[in-house]
N, CA, C and O atoms as a Maestro MAE file, in Angstrom:
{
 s_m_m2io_version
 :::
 2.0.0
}

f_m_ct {
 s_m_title
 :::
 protein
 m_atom[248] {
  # First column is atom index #
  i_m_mmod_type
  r_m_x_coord
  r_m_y_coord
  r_m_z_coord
  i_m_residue_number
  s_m_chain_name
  s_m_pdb_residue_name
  s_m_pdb_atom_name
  i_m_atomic_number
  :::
  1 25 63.975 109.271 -59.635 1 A "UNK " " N  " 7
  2 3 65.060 109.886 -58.899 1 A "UNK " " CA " 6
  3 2 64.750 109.831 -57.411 1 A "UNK " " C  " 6
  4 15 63.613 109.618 -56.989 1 A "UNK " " O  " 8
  5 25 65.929 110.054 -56.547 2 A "UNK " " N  " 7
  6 3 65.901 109.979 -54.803 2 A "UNK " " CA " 6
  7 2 66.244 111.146 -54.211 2 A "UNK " " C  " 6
  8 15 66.819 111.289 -53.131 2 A "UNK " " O  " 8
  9 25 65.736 112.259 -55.224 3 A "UNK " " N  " 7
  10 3 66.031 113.676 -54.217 3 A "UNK " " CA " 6
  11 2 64.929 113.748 -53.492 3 A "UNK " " C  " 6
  12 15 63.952 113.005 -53.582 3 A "UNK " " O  " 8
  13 25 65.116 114.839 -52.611 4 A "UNK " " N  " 7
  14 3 63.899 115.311 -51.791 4 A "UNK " " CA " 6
  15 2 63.748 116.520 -51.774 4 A "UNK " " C  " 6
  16 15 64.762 117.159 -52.054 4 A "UNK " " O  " 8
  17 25 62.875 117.070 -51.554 5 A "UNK " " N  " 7
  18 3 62.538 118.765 -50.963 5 A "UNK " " CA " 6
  19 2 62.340 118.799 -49.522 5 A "UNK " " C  " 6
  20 15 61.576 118.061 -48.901 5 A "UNK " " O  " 8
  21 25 63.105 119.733 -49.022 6 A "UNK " " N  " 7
  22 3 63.104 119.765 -47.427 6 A "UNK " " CA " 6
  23 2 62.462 121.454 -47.280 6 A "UNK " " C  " 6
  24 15 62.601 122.547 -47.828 6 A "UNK " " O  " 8
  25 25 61.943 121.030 -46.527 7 A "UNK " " N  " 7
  26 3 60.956 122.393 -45.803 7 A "UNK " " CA " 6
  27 2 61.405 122.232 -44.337 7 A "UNK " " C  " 6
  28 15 61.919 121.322 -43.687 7 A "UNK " " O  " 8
  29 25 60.850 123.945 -43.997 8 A "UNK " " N  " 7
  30 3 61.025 123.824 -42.539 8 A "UNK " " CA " 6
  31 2 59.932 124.577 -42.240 8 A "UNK " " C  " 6
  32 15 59.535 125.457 -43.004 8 A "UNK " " O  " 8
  33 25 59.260 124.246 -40.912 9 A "UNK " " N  " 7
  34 3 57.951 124.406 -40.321 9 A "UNK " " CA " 6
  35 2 58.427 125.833 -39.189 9 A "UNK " " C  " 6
  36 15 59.096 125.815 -38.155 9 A "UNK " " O  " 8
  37 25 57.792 126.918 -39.875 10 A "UNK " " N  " 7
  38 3 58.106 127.808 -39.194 10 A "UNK " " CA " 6
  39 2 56.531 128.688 -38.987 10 A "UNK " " C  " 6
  40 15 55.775 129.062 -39.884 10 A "UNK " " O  " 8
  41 25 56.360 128.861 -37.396 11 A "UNK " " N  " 7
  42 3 54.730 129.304 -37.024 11 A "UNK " " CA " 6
  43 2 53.656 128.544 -37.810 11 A "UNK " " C  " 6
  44 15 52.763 129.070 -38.475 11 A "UNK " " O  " 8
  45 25 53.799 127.644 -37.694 12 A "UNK " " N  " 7
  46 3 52.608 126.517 -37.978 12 A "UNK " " CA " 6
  47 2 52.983 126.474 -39.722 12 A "UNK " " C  " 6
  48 15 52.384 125.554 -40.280 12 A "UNK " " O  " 8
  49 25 53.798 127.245 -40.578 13 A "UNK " " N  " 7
  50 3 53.440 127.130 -42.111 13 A "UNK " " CA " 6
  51 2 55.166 126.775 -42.695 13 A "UNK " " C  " 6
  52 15 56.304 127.232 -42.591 13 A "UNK " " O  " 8
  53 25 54.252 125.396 -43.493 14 A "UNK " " N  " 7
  54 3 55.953 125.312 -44.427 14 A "UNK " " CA " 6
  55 2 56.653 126.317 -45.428 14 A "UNK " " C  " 6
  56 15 56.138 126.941 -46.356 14 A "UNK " " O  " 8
  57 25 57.905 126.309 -45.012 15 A "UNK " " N  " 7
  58 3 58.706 126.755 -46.110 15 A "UNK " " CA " 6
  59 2 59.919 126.003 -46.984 15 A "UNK " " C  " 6
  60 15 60.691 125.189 -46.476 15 A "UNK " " O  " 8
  61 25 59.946 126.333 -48.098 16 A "UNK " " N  " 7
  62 3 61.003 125.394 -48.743 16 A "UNK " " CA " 6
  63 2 62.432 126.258 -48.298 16 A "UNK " " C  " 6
  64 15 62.906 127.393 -48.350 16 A "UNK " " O  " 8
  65 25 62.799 124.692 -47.763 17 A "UNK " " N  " 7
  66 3 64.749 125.538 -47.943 17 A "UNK " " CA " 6
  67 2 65.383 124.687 -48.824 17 A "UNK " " C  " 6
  68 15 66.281 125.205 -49.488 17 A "UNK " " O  " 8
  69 25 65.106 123.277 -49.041 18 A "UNK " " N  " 7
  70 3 66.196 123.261 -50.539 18 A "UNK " " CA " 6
  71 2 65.665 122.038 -51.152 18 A "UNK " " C  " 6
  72 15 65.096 121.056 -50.676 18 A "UNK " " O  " 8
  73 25 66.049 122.409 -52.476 19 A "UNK " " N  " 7
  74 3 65.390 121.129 -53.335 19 A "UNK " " CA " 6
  75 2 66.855 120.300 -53.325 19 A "UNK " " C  " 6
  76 15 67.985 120.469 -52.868 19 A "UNK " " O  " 8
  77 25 66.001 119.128 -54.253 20 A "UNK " " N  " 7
  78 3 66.970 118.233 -54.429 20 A "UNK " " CA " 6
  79 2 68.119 117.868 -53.979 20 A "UNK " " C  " 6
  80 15 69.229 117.681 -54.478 20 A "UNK " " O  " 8
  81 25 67.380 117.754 -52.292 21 A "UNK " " N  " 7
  82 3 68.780 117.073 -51.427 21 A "UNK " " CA " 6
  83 2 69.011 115.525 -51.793 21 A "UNK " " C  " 6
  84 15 68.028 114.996 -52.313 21 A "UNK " " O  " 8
  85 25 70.193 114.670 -51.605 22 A "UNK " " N  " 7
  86 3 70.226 113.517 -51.939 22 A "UNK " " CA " 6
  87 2 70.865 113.071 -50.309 22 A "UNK " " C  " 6
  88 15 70.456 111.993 -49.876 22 A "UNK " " O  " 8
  89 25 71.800 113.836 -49.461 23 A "UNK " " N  " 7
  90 3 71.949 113.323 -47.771 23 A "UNK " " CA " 6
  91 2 71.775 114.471 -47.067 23 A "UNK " " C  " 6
  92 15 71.859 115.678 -47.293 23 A "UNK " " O  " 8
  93 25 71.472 113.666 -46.025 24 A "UNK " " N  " 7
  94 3 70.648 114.707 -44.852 24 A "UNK " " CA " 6
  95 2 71.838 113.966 -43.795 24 A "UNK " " C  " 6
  96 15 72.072 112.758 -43.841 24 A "UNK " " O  " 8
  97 25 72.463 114.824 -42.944 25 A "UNK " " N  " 7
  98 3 74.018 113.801 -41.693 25 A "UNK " " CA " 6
  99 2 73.202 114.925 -40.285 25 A "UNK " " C  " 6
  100 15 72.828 116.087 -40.442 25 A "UNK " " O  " 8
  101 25 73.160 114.472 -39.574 26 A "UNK " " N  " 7
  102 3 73.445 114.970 -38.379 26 A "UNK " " CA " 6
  103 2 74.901 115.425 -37.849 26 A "UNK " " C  " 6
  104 15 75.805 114.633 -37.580 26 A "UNK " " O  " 8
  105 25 74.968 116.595 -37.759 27 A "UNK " " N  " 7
  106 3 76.620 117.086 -37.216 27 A "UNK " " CA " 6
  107 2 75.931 118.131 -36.237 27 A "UNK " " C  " 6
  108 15 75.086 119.007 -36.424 27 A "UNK " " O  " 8
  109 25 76.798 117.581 -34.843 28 A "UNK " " N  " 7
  110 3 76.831 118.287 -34.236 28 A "UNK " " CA " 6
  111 2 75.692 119.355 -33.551 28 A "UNK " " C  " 6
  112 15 75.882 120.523 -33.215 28 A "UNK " " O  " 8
  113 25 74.236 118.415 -33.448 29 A "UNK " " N  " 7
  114 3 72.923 119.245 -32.910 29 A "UNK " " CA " 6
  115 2 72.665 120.184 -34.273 29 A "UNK " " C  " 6
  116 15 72.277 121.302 -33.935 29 A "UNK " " O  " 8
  117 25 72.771 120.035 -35.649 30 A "UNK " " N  " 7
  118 3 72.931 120.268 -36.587 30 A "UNK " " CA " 6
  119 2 72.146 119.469 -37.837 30 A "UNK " " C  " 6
  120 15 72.185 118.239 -37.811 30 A "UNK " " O  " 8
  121 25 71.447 120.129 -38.913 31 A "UNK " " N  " 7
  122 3 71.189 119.240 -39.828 31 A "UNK " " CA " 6
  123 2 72.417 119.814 -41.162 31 A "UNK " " C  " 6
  124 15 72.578 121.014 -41.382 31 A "UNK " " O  " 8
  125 25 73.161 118.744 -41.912 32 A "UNK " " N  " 7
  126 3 73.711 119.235 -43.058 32 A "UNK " " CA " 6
  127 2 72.592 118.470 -44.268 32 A "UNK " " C  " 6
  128 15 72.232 117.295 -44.334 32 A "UNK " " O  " 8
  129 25 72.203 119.747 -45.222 33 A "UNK " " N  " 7
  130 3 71.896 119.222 -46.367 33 A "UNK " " CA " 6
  131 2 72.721 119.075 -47.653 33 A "UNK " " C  " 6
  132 15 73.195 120.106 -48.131 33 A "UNK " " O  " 8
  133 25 72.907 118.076 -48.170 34 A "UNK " " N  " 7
  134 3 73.822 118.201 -49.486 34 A "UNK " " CA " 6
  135 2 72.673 118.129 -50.877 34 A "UNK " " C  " 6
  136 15 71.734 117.340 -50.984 34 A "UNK " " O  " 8
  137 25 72.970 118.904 -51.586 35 A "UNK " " N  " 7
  138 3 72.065 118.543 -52.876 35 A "UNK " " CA " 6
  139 2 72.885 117.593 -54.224 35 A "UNK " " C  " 6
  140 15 74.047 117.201 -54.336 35 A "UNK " " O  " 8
  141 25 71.843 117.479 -55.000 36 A "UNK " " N  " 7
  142 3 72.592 116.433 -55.811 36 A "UNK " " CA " 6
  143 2 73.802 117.293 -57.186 36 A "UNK " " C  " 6
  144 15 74.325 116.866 -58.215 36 A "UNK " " O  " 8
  145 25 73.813 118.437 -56.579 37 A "UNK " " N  " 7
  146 3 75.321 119.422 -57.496 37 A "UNK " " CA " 6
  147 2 76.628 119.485 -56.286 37 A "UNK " " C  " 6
  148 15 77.789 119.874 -56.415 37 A "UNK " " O  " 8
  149 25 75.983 118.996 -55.224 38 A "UNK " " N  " 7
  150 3 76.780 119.040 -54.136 38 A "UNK " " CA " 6
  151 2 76.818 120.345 -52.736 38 A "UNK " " C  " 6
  152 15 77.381 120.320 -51.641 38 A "UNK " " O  " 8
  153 25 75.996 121.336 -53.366 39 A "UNK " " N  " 7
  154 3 75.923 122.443 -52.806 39 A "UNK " " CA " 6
  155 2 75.277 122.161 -51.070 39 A "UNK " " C  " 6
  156 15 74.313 121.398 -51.010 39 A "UNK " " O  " 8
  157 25 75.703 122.648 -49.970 40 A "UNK " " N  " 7
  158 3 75.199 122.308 -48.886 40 A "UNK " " CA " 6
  159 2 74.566 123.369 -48.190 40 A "UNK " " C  " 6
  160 15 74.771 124.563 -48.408 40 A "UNK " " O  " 8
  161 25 73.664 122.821 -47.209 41 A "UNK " " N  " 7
  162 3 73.280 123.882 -46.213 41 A "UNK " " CA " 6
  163 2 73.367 123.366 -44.879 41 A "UNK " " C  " 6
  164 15 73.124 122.161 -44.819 41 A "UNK " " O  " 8
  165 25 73.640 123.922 -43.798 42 A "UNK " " N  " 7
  166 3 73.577 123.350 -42.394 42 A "UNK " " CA " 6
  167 2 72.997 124.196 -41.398 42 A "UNK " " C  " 6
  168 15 73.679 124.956 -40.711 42 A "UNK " " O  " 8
  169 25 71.402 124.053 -41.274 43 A "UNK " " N  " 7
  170 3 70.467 124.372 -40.375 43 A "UNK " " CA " 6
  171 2 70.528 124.029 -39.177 43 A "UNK " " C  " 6
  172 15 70.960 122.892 -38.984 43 A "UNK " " O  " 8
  173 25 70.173 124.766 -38.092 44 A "UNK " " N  " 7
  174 3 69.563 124.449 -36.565 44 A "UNK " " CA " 6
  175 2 67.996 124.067 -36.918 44 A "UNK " " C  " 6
  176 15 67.156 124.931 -37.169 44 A "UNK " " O  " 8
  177 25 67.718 122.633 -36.902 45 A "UNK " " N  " 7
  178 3 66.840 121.880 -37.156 45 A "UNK " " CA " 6
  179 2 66.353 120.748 -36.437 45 A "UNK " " C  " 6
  180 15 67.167 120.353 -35.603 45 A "UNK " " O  " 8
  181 25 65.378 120.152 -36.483 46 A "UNK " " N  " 7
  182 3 65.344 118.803 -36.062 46 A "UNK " " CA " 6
  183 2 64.157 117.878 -37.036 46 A "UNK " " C  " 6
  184 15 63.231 118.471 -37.589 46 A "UNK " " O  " 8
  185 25 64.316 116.510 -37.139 47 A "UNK " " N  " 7
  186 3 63.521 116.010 -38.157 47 A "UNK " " CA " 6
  187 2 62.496 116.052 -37.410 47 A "UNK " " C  " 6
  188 15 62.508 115.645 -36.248 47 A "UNK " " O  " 8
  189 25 61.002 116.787 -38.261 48 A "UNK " " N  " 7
  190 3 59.431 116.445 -37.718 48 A "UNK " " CA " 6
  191 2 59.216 115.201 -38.511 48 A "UNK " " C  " 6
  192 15 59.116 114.107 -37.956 48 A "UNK " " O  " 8
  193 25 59.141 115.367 -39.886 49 A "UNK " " N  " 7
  194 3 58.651 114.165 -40.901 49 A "UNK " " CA " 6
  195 2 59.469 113.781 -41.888 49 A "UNK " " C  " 6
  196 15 60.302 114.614 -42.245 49 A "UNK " " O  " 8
  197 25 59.452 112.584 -42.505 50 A "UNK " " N  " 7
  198 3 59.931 112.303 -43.700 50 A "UNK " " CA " 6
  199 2 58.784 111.093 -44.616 50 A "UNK " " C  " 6
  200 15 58.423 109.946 -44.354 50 A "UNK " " O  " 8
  201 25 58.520 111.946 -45.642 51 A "UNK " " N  " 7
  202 3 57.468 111.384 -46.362 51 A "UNK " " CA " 6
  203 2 58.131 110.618 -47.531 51 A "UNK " " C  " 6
  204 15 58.423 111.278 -48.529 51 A "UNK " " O  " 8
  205 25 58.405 109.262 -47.510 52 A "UNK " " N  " 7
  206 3 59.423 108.820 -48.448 52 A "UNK " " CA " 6
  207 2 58.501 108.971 -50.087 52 A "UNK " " C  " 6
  208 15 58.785 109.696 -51.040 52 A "UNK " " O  " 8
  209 25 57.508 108.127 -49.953 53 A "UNK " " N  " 7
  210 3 56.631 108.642 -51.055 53 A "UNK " " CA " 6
  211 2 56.284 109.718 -51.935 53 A "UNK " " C  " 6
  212 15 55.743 109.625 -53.037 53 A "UNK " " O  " 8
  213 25 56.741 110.986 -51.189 54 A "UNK " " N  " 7
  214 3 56.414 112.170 -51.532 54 A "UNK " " CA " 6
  215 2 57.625 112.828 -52.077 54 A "UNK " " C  " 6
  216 15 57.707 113.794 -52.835 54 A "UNK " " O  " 8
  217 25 58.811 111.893 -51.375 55 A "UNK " " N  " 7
  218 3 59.927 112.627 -51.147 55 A "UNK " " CA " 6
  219 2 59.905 113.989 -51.079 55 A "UNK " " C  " 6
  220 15 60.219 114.821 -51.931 55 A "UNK " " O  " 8
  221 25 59.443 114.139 -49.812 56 A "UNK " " N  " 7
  222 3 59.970 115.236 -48.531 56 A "UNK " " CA " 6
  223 2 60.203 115.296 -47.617 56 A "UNK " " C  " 6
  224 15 59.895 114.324 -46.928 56 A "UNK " " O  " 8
  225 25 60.765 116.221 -47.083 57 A "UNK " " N  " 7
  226 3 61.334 116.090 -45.416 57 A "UNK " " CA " 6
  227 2 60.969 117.681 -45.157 57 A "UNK " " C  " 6
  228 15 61.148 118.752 -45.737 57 A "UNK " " O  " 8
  229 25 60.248 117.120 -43.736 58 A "UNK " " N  " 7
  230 3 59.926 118.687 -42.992 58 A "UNK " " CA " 6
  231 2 60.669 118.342 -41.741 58 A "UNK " " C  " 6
  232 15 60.642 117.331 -41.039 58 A "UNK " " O  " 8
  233 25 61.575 119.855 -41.624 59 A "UNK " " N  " 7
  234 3 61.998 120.156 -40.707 59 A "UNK " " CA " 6
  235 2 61.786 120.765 -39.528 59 A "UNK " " C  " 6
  236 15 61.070 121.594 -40.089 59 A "UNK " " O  " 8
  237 25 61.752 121.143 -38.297 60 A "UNK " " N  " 7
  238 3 61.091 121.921 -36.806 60 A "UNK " " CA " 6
  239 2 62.570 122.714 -37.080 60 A "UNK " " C  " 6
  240 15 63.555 122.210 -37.619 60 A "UNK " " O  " 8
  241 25 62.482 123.696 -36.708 61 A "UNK " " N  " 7
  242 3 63.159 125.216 -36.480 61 A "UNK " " CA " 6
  243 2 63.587 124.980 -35.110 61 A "UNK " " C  " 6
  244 15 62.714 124.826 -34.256 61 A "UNK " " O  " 8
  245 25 64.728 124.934 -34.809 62 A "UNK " " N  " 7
  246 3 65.143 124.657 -32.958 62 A "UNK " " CA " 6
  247 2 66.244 125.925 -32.554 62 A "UNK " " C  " 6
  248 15 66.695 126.010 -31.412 62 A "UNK " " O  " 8
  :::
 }
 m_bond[247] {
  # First column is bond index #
  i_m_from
  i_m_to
  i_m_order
  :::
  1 1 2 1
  2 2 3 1
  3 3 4 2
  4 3 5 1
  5 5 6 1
  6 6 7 1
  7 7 8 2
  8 7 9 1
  9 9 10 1
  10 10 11 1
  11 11 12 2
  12 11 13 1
  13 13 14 1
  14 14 15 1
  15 15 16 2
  16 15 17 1
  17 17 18 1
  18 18 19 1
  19 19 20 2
  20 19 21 1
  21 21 22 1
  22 22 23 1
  23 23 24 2
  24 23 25 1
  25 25 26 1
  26 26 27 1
  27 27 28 2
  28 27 29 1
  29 29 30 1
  30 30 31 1
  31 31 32 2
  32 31 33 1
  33 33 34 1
  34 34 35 1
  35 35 36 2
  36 35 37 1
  37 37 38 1
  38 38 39 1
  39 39 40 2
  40 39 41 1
  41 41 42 1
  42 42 43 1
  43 43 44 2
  44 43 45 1
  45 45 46 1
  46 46 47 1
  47 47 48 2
  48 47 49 1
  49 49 50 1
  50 50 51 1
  51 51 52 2
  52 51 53 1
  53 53 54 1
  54 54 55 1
  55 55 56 2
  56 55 57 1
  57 57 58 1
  58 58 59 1
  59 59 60 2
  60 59 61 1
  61 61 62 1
  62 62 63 1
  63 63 64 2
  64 63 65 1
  65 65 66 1
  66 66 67 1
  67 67 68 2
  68 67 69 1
  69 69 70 1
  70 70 71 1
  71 71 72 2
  72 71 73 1
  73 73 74 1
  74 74 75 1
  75 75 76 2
  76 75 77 1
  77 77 78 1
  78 78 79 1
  79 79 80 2
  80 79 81 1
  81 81 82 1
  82 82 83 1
  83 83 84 2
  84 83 85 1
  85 85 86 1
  86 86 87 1
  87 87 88 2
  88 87 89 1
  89 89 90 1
  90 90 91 1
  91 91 92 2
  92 91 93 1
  93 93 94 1
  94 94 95 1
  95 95 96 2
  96 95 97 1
  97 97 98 1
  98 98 99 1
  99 99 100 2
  100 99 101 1
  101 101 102 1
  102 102 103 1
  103 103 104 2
  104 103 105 1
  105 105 106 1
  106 106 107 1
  107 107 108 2
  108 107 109 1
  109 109 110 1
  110 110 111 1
  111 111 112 2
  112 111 113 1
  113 113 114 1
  114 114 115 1
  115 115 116 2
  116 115 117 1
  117 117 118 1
  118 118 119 1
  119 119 120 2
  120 119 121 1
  121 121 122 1
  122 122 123 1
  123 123 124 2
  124 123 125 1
  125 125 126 1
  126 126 127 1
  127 127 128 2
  128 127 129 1
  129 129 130 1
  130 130 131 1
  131 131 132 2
  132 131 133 1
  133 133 134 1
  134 134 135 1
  135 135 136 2
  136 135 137 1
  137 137 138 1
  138 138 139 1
  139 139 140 2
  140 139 141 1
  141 141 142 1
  142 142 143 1
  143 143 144 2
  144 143 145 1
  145 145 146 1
  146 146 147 1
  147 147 148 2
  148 147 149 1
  149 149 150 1
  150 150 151 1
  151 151 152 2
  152 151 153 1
  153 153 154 1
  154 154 155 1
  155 155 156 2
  156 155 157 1
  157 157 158 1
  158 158 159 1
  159 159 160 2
  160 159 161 1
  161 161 162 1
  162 162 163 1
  163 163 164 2
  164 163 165 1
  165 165 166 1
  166 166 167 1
  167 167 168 2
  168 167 169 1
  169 169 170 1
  170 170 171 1
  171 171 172 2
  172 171 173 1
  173 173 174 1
  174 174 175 1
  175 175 176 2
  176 175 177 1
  177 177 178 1
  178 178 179 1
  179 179 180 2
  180 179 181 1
  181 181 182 1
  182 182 183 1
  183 183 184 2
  184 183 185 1
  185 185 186 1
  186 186 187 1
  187 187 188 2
  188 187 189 1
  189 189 190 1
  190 190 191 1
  191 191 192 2
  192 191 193 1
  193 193 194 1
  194 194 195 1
  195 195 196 2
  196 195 197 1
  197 197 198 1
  198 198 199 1
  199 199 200 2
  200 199 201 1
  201 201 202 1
  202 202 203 1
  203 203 204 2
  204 203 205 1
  205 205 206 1
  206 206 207 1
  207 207 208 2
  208 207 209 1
  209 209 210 1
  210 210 211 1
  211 211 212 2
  212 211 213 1
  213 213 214 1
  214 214 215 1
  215 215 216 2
  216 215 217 1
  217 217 218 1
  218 218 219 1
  219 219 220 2
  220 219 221 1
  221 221 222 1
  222 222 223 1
  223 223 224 2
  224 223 225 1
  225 225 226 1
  226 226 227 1
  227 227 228 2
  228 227 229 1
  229 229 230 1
  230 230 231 1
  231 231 232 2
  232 231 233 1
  233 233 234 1
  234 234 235 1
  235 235 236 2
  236 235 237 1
  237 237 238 1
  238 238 239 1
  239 239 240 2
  240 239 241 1
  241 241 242 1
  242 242 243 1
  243 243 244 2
  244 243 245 1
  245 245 246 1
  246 246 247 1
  247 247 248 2
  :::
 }
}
């Protein structure tokens, strides 16, 4: 499968904010996450990493 787990890096330590995203869009100085039921989230974020291997994505808190 091509989901990911996205974390966000908050005071030096990860946290999970959502599993099994399948798109990540930039809107608007904005990250939208969609998961693979469709459910979304749209953080004040910015990409630090994306570990395709691992499938994860850590996010910076902005």
């Amino acid at each position: 499968m091509c989901e990911a787990m996205v974390y966000v890096e908050r005071d030096g330590e990860l946290e999970e904010l959502m599993e099994d995203v399948v798109d990540l869009r930039l809107e608007e100085g904005k990250i939208l996450l969609t998961g693979v039921f469709g459910d979304q989230k749209l953080v004040s974020a910015r990409i630090k990493e994306v570990k395709l291997l691992d499938h994860k994505i850590i996010l910076r808190e902005t």
